[in-house]
N, C-alpha and C positions, 0 to 999 in steps of 0.2 A: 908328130906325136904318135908314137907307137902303142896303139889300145888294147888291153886285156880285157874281155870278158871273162867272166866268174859266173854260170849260169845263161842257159839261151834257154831260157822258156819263152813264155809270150813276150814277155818287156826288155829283158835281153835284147831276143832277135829282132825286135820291135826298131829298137833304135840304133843296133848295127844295121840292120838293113835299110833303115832310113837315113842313116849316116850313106850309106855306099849311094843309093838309090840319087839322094840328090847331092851328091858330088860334095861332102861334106868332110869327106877323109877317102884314101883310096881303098879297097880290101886290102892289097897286100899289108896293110897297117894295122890290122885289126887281128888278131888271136883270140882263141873260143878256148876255154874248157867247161865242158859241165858233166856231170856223174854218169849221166843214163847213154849206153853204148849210140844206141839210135839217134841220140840227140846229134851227139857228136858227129853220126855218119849224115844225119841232115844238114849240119853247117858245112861239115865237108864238101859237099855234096853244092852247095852254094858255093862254094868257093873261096870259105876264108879256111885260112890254115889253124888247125887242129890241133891242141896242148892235149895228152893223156893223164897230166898232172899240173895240180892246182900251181906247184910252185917254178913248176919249167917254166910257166905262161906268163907268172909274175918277172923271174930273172929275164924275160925277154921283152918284158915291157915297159915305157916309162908312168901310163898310167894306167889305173887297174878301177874297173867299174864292178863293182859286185851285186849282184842280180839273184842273190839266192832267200829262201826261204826263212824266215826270221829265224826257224826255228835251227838250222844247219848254221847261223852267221857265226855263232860265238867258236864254234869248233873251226872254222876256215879262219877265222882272222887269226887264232892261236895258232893255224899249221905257218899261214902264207908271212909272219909278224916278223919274223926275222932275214927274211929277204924283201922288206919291202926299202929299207937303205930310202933316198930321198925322192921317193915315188908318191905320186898323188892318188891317192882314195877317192875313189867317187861312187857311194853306196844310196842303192835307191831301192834295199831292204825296210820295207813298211815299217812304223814304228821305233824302228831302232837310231836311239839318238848320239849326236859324233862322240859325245864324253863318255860314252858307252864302248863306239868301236875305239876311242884312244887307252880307254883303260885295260884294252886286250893286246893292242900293236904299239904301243907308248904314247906316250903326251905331246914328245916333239914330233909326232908323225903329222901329217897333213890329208884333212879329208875333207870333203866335199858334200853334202847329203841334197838328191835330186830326189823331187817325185814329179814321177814323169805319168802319161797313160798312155793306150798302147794306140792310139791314132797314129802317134809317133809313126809309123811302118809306112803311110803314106803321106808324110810329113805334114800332117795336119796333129801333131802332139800338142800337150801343154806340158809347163816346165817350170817349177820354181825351185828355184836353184837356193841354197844357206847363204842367204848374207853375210852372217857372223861368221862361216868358212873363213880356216885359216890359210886356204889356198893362197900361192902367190896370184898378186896382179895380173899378172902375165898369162897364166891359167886361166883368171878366171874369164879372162878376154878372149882369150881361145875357144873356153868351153861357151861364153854367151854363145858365140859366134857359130860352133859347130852345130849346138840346143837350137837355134834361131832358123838355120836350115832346116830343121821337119817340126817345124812348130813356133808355136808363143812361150816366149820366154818373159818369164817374173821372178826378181830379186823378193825373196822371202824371209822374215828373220824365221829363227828353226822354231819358235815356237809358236809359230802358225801351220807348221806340217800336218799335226792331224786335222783339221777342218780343211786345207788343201786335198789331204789324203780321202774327206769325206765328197767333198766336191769334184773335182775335177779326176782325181784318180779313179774314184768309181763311177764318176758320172758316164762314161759311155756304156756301163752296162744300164744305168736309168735310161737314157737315152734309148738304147736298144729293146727295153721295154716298151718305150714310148712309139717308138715306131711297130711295134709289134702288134700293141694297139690300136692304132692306126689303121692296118694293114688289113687286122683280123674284123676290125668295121665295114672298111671297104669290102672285104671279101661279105660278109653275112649282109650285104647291099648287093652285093650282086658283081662285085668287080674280080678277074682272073685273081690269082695271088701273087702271082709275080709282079705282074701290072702295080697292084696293091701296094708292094712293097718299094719298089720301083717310086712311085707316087709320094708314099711317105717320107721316104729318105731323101728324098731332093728337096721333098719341103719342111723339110729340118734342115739340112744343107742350105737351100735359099735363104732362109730366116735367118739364121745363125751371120750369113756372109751379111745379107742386108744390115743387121746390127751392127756388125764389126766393122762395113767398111762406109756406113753414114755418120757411125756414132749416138743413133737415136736411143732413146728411152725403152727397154720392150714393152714397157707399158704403150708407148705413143704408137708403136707399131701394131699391137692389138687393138688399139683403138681404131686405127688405119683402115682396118678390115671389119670392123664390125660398123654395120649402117643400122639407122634405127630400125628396131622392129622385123630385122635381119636375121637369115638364117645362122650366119657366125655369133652373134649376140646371145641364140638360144643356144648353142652351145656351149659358150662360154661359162652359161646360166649353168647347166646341168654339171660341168666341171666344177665350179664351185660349191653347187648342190651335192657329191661327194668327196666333197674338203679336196681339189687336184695340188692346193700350192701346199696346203697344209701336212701335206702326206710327202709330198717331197723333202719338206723341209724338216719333216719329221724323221726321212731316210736319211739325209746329211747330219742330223744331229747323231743319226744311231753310230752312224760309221764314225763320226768325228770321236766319240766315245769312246768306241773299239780300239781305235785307235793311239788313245792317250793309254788305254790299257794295257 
């Protein structure tokens, strides 16, 4: 499969490089274009070869991922809509839904809609890919397959995107809050910062793997750790004493809203 990129910002290069990194497609197969001169001399510069035009990149490739800015999509899909001929669409532009990219590039064209996050770079991504895509079969096994090498991959129908888009798409920026705070206790305890952070991140990373790879409850795994009259118990106390699940869930709904917006 020969892959176009449309856009190397963060999640672009997120998941070319995660694609090359763990052997998931080779570079020579992968084509870049995006606007900004720099951008381009940095994928260069990596080593995948370089389109200076959105439609060279399309005529040389069989599938084309689009990674731009919602607000730039409807102008690209009207430049690139007449050389896409029987080429696969795989748009993982927030928001924008496929009966939207078909009513720009036609109805018999074939797309794909991925929301991916940008862990993708060290193939720890998440991936729900359109179930209703009218990709072929054949595609869609290919692309499980490539999505599956830097990450977890979930069959989604497309209208579950924005609450995906609320959750997992922005969740490692919560995340990195979450460690931040972490971090920034240890430090005002007395711990280096580095150290601190160091600290935090693995025990997000251990939790996270423990869950994933026993299959427990996270509740049971809180439980695990909290002993009676325990010092984890009193924290847990004070977390809920300012609302911690409530406020999360009150940032996924914000985003999941934005989103449908």
């Amino acid at each position: 499969m020969k892959l176009g990129v449309i856009g190397f910002g963060n999640m672009g290069s997120a998941i070319a490089k995660g694609f090359v990194s763990k052997k998931a497609t080779d570079i020579k197969d992968i084509g870049v274009f995006d606007t900004y001169d720099k951008t381009r001399e940095r994928a260069k510069t990596d080593g995948f070869k370089v389109y200076n035009d959105e439609t060279d990149l399309v005529k040389n490739s069989d599938t084309i991922l689009v990674a731009v800015k919602p607000i730039h999509a409807k102008s690209l899909f009207e430049k690139i809509a007449a050389e896409l001929n029987d080429k696969l669409i795989i748009s993982i532009v927030a928001g924008l839904e496929s009966e939207t990219i078909k009513s720009w590039i036609g109805r018999d064209k074939r797309v794909l809609r991925i929301m991916p996050n940008t862990p993708a770079i060290v193939g720890e991504g998440v991936f729900a890919l359109d179930s209703d895509s009218n990709a072929y079969d054949e595609e869609k096994k290919t692309l499980d397959g490539m999505f599956s090498a830097i990450g977890l991959v979930e069959w989604v129908e497309e209208r579950l995107f924005p609450v995906v888009t609320g959750l997992s798409g922005g969740g490692p920026a919560y995340v990195a809050m979450f460690i931040e705070a972490l971090a920034d206790a240890g430090v005002l305890h007395g711990l280096k910062r580095d150290v601190a952070i160091k600290m935090a991140a693995k025990t997000v990373l251990g939790s996270a793997a423990q869950l994933l790879e026993t299959g427990i409850h996270p509740a049971v795994l809180k439980d695990m750790v909290c002993s009676p009259a325990g010092t984890t118990i009193e924290g847990v106390k004070a977390l809920e004493d300012y609302s911690f699940r409530a406020g999360v869930i009150e940032a996924i709904t914000a985003a999941t809203l934005k989103s449908k917006k």
